[in-house]
Backbone as a ProteinNet text record, in pm:
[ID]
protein_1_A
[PRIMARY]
XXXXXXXXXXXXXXXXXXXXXXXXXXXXXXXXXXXXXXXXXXXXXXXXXXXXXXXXXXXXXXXXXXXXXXXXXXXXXXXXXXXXXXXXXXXXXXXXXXXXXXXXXXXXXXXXXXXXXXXXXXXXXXXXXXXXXXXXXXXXXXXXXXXXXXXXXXXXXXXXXXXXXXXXXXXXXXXXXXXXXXXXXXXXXXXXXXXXXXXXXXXXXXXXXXXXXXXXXXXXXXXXXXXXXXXXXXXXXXXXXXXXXXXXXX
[TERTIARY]
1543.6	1511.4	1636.5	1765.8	1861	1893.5	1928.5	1877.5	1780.3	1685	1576.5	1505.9	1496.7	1439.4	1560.3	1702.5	1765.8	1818.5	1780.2	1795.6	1675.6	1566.3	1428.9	1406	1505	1531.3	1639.6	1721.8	1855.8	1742	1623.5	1596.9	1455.6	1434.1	1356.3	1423.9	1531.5	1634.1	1657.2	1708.2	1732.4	1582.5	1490.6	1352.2	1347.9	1367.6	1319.9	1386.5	1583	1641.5	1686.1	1591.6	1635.2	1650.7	1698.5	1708.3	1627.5	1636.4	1511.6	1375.8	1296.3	1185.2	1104.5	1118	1037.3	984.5	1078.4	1091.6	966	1015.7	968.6	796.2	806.7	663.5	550.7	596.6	599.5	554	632.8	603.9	493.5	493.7	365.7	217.3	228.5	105.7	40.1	160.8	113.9	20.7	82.2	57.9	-103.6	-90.4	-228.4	-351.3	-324.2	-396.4	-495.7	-402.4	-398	-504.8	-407.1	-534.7	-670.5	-674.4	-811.9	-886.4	-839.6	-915.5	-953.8	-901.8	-893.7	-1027.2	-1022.2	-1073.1	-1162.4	-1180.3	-1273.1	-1195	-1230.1	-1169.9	-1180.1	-1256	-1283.7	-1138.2	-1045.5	-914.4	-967.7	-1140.7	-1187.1	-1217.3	-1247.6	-1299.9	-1178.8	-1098.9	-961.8	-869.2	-847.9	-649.9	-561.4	-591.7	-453.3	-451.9	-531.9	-518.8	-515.1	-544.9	-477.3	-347.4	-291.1	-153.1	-35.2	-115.1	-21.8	-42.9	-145.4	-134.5	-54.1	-58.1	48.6	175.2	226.1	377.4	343.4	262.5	305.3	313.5	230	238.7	404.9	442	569.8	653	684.3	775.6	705.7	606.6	575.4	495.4	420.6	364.4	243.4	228.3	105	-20.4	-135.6	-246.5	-320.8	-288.4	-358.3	-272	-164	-114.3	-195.3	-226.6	-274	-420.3	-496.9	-602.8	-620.9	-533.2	-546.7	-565.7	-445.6	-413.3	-486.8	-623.1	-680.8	-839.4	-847.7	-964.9	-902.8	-797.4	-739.6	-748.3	-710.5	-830.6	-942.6	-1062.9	-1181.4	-1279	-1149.4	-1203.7	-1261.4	-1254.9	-1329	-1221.8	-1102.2	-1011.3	-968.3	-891.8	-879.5	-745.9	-655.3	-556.9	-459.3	-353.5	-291.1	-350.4	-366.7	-420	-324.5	-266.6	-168.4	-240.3	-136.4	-169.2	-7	-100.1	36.9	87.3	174.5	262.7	344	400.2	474	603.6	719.9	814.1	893.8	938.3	1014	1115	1230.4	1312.2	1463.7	1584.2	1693.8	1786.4	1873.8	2005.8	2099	2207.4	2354.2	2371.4	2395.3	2387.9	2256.8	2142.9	2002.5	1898.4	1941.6	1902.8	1730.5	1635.3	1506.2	1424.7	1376.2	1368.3	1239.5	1149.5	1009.9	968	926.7	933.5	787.1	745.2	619.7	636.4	529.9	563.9	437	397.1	282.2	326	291.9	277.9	244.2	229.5	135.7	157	298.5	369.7	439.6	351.2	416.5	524.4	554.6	602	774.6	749.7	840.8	916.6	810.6	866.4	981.2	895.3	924.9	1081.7	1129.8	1206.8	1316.3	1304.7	1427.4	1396.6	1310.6	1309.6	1422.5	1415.8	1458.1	1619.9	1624.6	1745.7	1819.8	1806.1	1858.5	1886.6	1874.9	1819	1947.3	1980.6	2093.2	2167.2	2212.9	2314	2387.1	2288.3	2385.9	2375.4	2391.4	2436.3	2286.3	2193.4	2056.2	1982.7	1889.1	1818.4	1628.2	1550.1	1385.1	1358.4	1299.9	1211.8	1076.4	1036.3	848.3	775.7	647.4	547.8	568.8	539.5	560.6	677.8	790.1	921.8	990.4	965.8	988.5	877.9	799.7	639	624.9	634.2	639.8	722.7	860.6	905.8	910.2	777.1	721.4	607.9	576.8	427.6	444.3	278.4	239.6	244.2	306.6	287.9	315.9	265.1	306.9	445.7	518.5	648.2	642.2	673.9	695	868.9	966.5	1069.4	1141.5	1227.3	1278.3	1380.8	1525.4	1653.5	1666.2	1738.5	1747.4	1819	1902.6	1975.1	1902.6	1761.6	1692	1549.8	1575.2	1437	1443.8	1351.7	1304.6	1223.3	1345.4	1249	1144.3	1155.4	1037.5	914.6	927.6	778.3	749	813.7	736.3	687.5	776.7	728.7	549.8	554.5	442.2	317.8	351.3	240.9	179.3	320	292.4	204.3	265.9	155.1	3.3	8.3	-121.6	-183.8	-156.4	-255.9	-241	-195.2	-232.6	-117.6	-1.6	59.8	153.4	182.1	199.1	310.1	445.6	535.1	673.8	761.5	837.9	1043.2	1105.5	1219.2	1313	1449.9	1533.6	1638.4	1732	1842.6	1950	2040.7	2218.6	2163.1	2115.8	2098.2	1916.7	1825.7	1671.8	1587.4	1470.4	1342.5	1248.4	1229.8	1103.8	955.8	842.4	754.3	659.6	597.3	528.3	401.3	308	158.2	77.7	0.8	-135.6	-121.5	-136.3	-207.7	-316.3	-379.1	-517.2	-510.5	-395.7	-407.8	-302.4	-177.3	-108.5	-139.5	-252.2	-274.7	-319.3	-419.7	-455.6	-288.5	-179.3	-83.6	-4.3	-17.5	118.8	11.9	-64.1	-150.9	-129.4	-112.8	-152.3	23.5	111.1	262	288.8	188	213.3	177.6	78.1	-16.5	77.3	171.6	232.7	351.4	409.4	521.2	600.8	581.8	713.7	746.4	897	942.7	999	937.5	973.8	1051.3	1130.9	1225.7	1131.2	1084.5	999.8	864.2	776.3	626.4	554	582.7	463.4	434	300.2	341	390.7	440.7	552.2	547.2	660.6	633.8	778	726	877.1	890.3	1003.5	1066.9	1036.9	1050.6	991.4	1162.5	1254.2	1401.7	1495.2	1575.2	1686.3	1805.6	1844.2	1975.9	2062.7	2234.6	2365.8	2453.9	2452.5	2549.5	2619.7	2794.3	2874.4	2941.4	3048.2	3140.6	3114.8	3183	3138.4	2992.6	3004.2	2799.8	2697.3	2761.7	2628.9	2659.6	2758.4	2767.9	2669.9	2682.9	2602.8	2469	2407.5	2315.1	2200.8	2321.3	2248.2	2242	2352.9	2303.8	2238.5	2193.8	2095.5	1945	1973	1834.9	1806.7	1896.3	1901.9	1885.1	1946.2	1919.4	1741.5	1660.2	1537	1450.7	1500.5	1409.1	1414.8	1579.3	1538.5	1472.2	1435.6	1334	1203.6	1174	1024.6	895.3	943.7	771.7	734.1	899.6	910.1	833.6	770.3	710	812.8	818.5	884.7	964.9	1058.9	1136	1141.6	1145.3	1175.5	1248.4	1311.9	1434.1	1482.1	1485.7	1537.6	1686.2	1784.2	1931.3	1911.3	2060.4	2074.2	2223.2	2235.5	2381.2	2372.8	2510.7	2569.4	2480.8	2443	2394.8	2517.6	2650	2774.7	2788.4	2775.5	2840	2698.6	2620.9	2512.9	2533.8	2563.9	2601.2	2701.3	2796.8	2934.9	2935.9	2822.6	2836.3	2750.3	2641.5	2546.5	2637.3	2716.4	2751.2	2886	2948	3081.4	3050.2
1933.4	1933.4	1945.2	1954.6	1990.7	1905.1	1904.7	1798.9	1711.7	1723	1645.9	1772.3	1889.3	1990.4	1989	1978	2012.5	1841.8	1732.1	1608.7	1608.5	1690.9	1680	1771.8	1887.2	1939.9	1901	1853.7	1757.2	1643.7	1597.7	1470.4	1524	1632.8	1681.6	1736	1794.9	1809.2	1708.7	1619.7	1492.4	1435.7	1412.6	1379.7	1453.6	1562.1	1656.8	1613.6	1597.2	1594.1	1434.9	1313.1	1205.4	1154.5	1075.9	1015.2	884	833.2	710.6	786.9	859	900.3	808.8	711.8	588.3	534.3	441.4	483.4	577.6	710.8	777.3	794	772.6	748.4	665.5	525.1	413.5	399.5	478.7	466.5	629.3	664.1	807.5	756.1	654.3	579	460.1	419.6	355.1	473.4	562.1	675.6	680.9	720.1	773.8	620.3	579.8	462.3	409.5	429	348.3	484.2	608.5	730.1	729.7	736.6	679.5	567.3	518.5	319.9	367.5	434.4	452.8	564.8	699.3	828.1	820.4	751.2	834.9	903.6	889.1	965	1073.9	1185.6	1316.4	1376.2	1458.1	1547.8	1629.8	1688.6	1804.5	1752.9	1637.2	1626.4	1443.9	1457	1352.9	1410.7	1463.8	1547.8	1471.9	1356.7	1239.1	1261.1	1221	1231	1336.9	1458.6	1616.3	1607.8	1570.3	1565	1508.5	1396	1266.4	1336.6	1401.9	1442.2	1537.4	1645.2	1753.6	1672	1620.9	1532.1	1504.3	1410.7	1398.7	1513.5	1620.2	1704	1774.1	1810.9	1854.6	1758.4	1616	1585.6	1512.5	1659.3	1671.4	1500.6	1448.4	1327.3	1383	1274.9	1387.7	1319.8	1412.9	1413.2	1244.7	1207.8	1076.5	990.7	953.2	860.2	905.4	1040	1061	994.2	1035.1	984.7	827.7	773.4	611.1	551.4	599.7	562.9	616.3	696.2	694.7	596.9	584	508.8	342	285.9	204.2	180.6	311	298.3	297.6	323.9	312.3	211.8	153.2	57.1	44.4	148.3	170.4	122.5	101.1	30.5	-53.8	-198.6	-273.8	-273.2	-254.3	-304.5	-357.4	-362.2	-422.1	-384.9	-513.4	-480.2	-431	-280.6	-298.3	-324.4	-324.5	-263.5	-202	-117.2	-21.6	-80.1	-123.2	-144.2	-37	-19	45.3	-32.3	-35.1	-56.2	14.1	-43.8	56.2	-19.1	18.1	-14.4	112.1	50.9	145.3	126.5	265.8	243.3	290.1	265.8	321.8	442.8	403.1	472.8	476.9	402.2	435.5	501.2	539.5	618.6	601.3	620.4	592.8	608.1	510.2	481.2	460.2	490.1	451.2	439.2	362.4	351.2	304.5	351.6	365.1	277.2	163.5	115.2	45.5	30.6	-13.7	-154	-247.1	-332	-484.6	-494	-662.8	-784.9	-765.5	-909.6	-906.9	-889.9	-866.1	-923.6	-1083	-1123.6	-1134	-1072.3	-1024.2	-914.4	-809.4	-639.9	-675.1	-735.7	-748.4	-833.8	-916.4	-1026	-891.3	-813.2	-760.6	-605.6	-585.2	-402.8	-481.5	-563.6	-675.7	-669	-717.8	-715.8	-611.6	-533.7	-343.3	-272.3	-312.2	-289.8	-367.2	-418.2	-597	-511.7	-521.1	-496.3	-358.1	-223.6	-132.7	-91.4	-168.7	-178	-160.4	-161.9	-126.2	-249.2	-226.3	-354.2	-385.6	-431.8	-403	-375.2	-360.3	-405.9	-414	-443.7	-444.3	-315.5	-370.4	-208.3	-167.8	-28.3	45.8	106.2	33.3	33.4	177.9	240.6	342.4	473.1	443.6	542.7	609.9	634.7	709.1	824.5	820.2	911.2	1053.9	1019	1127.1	1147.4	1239.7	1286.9	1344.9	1301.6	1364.9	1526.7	1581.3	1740	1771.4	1960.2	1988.3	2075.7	2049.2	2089.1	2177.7	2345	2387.5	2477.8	2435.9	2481.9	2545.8	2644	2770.7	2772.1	2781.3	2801.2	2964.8	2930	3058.4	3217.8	3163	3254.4	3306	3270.8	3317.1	3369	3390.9	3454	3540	3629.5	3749.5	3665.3	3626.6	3574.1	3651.6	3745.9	3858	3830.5	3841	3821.7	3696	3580	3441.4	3445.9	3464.9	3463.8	3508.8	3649.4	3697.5	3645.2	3597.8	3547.9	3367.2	3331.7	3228	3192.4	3286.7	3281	3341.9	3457.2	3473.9	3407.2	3321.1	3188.2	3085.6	3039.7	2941.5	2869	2885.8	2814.5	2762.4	2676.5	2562	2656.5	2652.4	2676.9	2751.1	2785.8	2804.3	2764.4	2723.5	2677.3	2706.7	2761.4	2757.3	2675.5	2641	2558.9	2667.2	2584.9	2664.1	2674.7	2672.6	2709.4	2699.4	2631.9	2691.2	2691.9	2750.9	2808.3	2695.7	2650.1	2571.4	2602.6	2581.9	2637.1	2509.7	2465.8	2371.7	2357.3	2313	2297.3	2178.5	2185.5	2033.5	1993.9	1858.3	1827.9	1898.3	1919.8	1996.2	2134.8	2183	2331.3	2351.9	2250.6	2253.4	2324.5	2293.1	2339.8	2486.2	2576.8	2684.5	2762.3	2734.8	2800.3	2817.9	2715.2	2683.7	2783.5	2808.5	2871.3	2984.9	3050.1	3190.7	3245.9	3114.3	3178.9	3220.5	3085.6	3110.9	3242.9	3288.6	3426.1	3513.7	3501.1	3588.6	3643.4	3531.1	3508.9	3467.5	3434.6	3330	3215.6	3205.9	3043.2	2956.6	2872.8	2766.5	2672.7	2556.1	2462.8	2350.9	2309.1	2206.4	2190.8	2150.7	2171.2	2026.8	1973.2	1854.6	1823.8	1698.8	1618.7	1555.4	1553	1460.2	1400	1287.3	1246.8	1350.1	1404.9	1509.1	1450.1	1402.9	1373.2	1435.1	1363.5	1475.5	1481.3	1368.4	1418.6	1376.4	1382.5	1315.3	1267.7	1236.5	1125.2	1166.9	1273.8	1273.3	1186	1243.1	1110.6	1219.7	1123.7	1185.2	1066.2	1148.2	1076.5	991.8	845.5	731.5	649.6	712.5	692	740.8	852.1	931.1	887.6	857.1	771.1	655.9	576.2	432.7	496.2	585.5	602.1	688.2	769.7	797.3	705.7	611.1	486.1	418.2	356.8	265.8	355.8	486.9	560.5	564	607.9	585.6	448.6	368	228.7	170.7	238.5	207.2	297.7	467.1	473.7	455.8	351.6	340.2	210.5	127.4	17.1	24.7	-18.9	1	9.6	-67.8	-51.8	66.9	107.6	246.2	358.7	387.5	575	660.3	646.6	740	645.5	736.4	669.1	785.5	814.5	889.8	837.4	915.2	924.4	1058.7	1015.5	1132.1	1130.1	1161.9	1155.9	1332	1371.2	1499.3	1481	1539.1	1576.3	1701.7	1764.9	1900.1	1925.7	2013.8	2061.9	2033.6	2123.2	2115.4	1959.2	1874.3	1724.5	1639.2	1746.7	1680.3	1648.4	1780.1	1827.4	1755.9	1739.9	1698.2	1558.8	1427.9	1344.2	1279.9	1383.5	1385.3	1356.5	1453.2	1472.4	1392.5	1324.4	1205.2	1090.1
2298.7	2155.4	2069.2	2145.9	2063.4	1991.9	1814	1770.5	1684.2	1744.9	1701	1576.5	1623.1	1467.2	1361.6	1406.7	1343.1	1228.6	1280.5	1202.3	1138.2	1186.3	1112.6	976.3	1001.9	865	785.5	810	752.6	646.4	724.1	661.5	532.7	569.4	522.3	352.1	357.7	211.6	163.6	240.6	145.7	69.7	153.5	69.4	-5.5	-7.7	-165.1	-236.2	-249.7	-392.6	-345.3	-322.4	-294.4	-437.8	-503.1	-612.6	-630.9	-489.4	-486	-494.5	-541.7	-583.4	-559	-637	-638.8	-490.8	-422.2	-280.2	-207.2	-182.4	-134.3	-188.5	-335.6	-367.6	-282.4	-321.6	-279.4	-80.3	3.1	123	157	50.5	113	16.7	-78	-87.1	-18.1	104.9	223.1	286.8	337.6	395.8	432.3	254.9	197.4	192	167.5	178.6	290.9	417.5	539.8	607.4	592.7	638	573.5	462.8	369.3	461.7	449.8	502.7	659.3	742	861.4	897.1	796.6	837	699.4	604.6	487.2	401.1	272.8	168.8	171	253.8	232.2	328.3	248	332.6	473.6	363.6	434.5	588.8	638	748.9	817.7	726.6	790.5	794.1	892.4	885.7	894.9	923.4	865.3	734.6	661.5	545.6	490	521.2	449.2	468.5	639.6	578.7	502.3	501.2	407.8	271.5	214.8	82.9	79	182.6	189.9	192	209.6	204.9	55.6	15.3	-122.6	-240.4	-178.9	-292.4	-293.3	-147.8	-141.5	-203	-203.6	-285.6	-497.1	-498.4	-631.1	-683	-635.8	-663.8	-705.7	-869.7	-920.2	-851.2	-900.4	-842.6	-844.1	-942.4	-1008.3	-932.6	-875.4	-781.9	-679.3	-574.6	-475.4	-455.4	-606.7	-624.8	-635.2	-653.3	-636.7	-510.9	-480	-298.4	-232	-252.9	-177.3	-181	-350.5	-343.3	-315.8	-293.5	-282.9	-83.7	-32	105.2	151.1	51.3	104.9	10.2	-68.6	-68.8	-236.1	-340.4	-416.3	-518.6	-511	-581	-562.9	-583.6	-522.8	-485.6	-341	-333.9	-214.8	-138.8	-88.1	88.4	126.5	269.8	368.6	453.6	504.6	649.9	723.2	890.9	914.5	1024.2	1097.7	1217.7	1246.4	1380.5	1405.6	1539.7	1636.5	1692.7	1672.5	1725.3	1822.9	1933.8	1985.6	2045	2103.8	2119.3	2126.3	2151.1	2211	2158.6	2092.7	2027	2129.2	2054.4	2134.1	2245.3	2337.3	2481.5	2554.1	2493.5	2540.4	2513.5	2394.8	2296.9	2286.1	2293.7	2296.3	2153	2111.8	1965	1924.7	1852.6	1785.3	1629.4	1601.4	1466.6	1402.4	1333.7	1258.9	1132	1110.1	975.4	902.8	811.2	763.3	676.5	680.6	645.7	566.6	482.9	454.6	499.6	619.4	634.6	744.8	861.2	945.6	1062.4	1003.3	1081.7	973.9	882.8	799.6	833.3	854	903.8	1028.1	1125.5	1270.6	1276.5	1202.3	1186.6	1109.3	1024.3	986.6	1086.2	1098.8	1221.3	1339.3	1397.1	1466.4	1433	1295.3	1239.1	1219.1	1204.1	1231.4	1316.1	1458.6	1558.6	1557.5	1589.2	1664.3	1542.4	1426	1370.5	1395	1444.3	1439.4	1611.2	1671.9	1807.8	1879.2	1876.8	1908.7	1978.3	2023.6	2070.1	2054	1968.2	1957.2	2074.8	2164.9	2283.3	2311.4	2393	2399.2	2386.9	2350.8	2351.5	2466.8	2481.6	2596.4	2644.1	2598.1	2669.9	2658	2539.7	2556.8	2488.3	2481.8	2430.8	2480.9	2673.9	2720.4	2724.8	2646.8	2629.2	2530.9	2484.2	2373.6	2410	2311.6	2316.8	2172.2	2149.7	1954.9	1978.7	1885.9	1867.6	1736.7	1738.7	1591.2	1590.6	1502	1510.3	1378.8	1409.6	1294.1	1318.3	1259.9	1255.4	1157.7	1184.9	1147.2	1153.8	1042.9	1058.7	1074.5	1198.4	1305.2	1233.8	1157.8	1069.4	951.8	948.8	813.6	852.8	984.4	1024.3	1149.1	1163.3	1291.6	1407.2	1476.6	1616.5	1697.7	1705.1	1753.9	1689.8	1564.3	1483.2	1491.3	1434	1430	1596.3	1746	1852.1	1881.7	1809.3	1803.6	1748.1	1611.4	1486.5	1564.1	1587.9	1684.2	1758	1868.7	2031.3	2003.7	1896.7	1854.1	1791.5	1737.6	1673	1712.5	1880.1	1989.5	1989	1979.1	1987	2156	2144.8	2281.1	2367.3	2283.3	2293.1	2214.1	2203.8	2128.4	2187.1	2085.6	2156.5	2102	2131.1	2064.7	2080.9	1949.5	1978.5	1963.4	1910.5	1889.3	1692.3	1629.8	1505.9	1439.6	1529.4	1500.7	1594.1	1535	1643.2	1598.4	1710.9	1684.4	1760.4	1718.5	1710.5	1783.1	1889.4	1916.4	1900.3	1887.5	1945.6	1940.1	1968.1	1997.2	1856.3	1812.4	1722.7	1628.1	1747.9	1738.5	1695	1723.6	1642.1	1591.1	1510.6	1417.8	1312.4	1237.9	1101	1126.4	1226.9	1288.7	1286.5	1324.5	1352.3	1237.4	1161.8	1020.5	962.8	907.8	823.1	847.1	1006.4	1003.8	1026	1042.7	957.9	811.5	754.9	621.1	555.7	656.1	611.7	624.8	716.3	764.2	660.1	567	473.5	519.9	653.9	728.1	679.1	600.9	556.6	627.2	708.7	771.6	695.9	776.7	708.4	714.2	823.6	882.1	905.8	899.7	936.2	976	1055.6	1096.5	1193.7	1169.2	1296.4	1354.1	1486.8	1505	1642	1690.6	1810.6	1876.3	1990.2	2030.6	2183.8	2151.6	2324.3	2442.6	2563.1	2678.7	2751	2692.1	2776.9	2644.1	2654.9	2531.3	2651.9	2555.1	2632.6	2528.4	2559.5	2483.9	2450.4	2289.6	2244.3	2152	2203	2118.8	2031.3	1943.6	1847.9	1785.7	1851	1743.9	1762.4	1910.1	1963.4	1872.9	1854.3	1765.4	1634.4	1593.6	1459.3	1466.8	1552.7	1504.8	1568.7	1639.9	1645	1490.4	1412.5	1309.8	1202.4	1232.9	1160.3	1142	1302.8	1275.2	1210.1	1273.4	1247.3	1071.3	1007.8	847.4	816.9	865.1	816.5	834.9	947.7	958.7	850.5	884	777.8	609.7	600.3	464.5	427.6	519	501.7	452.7	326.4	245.5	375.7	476.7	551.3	619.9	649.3	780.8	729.7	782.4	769.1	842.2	1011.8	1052.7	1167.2	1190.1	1299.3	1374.3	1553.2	1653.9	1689.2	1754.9	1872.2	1958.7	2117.5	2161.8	2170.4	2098	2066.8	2140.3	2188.4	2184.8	2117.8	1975.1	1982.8	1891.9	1892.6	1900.2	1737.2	1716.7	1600.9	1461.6	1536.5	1417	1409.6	1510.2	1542.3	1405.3	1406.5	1335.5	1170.1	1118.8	1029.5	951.8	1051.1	990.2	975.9	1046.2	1049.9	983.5	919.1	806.6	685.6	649.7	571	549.1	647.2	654.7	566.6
[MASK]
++++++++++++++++++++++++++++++++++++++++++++++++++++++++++++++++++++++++++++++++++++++++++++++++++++++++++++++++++++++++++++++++++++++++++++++++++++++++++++++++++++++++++++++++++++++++++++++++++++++++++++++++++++++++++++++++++++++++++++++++++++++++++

């Protein structure tokens, strides 16, 4: 996991004070849309769609956009037909790659995901090729220096949680899908401030990359998710937390 919580809260700051707003609008009313059309407009009984609204409310999207995009999925508004594809494919050193994206044009998406992929040393490849190297979970993470590992351990495992992990700078917190929201809730009860909270796809191995490797590997990774169709991009990268930081910020 080393890594993967800690680029997941890196990416998580930048969405808050991103300046493309718009943007970020823009790809969490795919979001919302596609969960709508899929599960029903009701949050109470679609947890796709509770959490896509929870993302939009965190980066402050008012209620009346939420409310569009969703009657815009079930249909009661009229608007853009998407579909979701899955990409996967491998960056620099082997890097194992997945990418989530919603759509209207898909032989459009596929032709530049394609193109991103080939430009920053990467390669698409077929379904399957690398899927197996994840599994869906809930990821709730904790910068290690701002919290009591004893207690979240505790509040944790007492409200079902999978696992717990540490890196060289956070605690991450695992569980099912299925009892993500059961666990974040009874932290929140707790007053525990997490950095991170979702669902996510989490590697079952990572593959190390250093220097100018892990350069074009956070490249190509930024370069996908700043493509209008992308929702999310995975990868199991392992590099150094400081190596993270510094090359974030280069």
């Amino acid at each position: 996991m080393s890594g993967h919580s800690k680029w997941a809260q890196i990416k998580h700051k930048k969405a808050k004070t991103d300046l493309e707003r718009g943007k970020a609008f823009s790809k969490l009313i795919r979001l919302i849309t596609v969960a709508a059309r899929q599960g029903g407009g009701n949050p109470e009984n679609n947890p796709r769609l509770r959490l896509a609204i929870q993302k939009a409310r965190e980066m402050n999207m008012p209620q009346e956009n939420i409310e569009k995009a969703i009657k815009k999925g079930t249909g009661e508004l009229e608007g853009v037909a998407y579909e979701e594809i899955v990409y996967e494919g491998y960056g620099p050193g082997g890097v194992a790659i997945m990418v989530e994206a919603t759509t209207d044009n898909r032989n459009r998406t596929t032709a530049e995901i394609r193109h991103l992929f080939s430009k920053h040393g990467g390669s698409l490849g077929e379904t399957g090729c690398v899927s197996w190297v994840f599994e869906r979970k809930g990821l709730i993470s904790f910068e290690k220096d701002k919290v009591d590992e004893e207690t979240i351990m505790a509040v944790a495992i007492d409200a079902g949680a999978e696992d717990i992990r540490s890196t060289e700078t956070t605690l991450d917190v695992i569980t099912t899908p299925e009892d993500f929201e059961r666990v974040k809730e009874a932290i929140e009860k707790s007053g525990l401030q997490y950095a991170v909270a979702q669902v996510t796809m989490v590697p079952k191995t990572t593959v190390s990359v250093e220097g100018k490797q892990a350069q074009q590997v956070l490249s190509l990774i930024e370069a996908l998710e700043d493509h209008d169709d992308v929702q999310e991009v995975y990868a199991n990268f392992d590099i150094a937390d400081e190596l993270l930081e510094s090359l974030k910020s280069s």
